[in-house]
N, C-alpha and C positions, 0 to 999 in steps of 0.2 A: 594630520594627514588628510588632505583635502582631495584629493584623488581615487575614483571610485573602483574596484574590484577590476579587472580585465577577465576576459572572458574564460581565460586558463582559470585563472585564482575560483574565479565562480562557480566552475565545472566540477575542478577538483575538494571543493566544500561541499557541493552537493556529492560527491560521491561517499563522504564520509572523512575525507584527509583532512586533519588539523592545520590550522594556520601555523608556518615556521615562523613568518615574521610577527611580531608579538602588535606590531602598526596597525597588520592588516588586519586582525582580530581586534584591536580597540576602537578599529576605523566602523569594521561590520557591524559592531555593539551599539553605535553612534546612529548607526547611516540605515535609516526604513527601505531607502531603495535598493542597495545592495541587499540587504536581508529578502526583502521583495521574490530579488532575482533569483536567490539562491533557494527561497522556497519552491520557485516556479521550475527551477530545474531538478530540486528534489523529487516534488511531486512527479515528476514526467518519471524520471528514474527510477522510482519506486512504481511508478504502474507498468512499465517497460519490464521489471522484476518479477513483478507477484501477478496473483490471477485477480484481483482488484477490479472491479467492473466488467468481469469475462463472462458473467451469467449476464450480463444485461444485454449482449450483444445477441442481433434475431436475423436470420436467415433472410436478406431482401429480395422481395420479388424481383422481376426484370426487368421491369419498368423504373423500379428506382435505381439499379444501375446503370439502366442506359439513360438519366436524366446527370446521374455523377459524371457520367464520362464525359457528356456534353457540356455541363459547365465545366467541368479542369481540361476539357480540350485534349484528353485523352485518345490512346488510339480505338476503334470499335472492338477491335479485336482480345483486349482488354477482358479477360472473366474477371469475377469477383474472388477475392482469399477463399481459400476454404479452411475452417478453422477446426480442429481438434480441443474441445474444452478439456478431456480429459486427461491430453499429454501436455498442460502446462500448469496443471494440479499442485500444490507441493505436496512431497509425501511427507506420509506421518514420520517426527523424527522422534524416539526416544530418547533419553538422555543419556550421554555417555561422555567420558573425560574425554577434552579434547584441549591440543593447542590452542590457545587464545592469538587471534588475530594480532600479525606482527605488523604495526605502519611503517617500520621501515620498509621492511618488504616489498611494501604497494608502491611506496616512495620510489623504489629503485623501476619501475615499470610506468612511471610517470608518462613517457614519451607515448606509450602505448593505450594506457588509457584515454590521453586527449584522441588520438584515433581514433579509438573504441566508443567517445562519447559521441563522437558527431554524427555517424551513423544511426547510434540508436536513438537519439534525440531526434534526427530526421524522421528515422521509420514511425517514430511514436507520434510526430508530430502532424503525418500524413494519415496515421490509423485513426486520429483525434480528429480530420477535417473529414474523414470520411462518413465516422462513427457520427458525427455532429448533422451531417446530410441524412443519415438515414434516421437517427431522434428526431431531426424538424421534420421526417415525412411520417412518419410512423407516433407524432404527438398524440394522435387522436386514436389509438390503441390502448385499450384496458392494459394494466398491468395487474402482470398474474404475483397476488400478495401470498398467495400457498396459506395451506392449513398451521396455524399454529401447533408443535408438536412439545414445545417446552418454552418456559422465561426465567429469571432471575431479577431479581434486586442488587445492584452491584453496590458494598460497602463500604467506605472510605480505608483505608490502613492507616493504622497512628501517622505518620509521617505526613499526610495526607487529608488531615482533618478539614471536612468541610466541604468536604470532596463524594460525587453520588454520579450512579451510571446505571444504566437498564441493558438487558439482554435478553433477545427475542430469536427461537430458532423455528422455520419454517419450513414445509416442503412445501415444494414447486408442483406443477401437473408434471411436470416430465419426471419426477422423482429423486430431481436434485433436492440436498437442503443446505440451505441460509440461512447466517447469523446475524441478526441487523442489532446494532449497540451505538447508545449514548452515553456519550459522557461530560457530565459536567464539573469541571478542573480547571484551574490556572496553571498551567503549564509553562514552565520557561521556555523559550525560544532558541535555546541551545538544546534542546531534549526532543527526539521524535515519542507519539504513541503507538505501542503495539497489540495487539491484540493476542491472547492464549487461550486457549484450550488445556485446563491442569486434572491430571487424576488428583482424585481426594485427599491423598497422600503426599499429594505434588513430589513425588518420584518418576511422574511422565509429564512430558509438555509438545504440545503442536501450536508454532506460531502461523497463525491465518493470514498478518499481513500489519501494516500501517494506519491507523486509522488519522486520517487526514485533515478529519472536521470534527464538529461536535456530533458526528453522528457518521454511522459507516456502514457496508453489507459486505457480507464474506461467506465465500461457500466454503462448507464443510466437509472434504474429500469421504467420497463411497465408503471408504475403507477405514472410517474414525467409527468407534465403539462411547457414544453420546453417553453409557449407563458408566464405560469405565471414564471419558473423558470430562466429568459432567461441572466442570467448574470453570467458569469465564475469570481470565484476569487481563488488565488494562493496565500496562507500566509505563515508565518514563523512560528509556534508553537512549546514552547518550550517541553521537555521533561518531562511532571510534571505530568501523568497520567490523565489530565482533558481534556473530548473529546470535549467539546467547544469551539468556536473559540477564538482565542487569541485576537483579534483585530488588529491585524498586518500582513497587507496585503500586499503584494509584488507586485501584478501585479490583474488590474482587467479590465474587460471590457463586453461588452454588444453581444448577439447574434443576428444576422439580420435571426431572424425569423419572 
């Protein structure tokens, strides 16, 4: 199959849907540029989702918005978003029995999903040219790295060998606190990384979010307990729309809190 992805097919893999035609998934296995695209719309999706880069965002003077509006040829009338970091927090979820995500389900809601993406693909992708304008003006502002308040050593799991990650949590001056974590893994390219937060017992779990690179930051909502939450783990989860943990853990280890 020599023919690349359409922009449906592309959308709907980034959302999580499996390929039905068996072509189009041996075509994606084959083909770096479709994979490409389908990472690039992953990632938009995934920050569009989670609060992923939502501490990094800083109040801009007046002046750099009225420099944005001027290049996008905006109206003056134009204010800047006002943003609520704490009402797009996720909250803490404990664990409890639940339905496992049905794909047919999603399948049957096709038509509405592609609706559902173009919107937010857009919005994400205007918050990216903005957010992008105020990092080039504001390059030359110290970043506030906050007080070390705990770290880990993250250890391979058998399955896993060979495999090493680090975990660092800080407060901020404003009295948020960040998780910032690497990891070093060969990861298949059918498998997202996600990031946890496990009691000791691993009887409670909060997922923070995607980590997208070999290295990522993620805030830590108000309302998590660091003494009972105090183990970092990093899994491989496949693409099946079920936000549960896979059971397939790559890298994990304890914080010296």
């Amino acid at each position: 199959m020599d023919q690349h992805l359409d922009a449906d097919a592309a959308a709907l893999a980034a959302l999580g849907e499996p390929m039905a035609d068996p072509r189009l998934a041996g075509h994606v296995a084959l083909c770096e540029s479709c994979r490409r695209e389908i990472d690039a719309l992953r990632s938009t999706v995934s920050i569009a989702r989670s609060t992923l880069g939502e501490h990094e965002l800083h109040d801009a003077p007046s002046h750099v918005w009225q420099s944005i509006r001027s290049e996008l040829a905006l109206s003056p009338e134009l204010a800047p978003p006002k943003r609520d970091v704490a009402s797009t927090l996720r909250p803490v979820v404990e664990p409890a029995p639940v339905e496992p995500v049905r794909l047919d389900a999603v399948r049957e809601r096709r038509a509405g999903i592609r609706r559902l993406l173009a919107p937010v693909l857009a919005s994400a992708a205007a918050a990216a040219l903005v957010a992008a304008l105020v990092v080039t003006w504001s390059a030359g502002a110290p970043r506030d790295m906050g007080v070390t308040l705990a770290a880990a050593q993250l250890e391979a799991l058998p399955a896993w060998e060979g495999s090493s990650g680090q975990a660092t949590v800080s407060e901020l001056v404003d009295g948020q606190r960040v998780i910032r974590v690497a990891l070093d893994a060969e990861v298949d390219d059918t498998l997202v990384r996600e990031v946890w937060l496990l009691t000791e017992n691993v009887d409670g779990l909060i997922s923070l979010g995607l980590l997208t690179g070999p290295t990522g930051e993620f805030v830590i909502p108000a309302s998590v307990d660091l003494a009972r939450y105090s183990v970092v783990d990093i899994s491989a989860e496949p693409v099946d729309g079920d936000p549960t943990h896979s059971g397939d853990s790559i890298v994990r280890g304890a914080l010296d809190v």
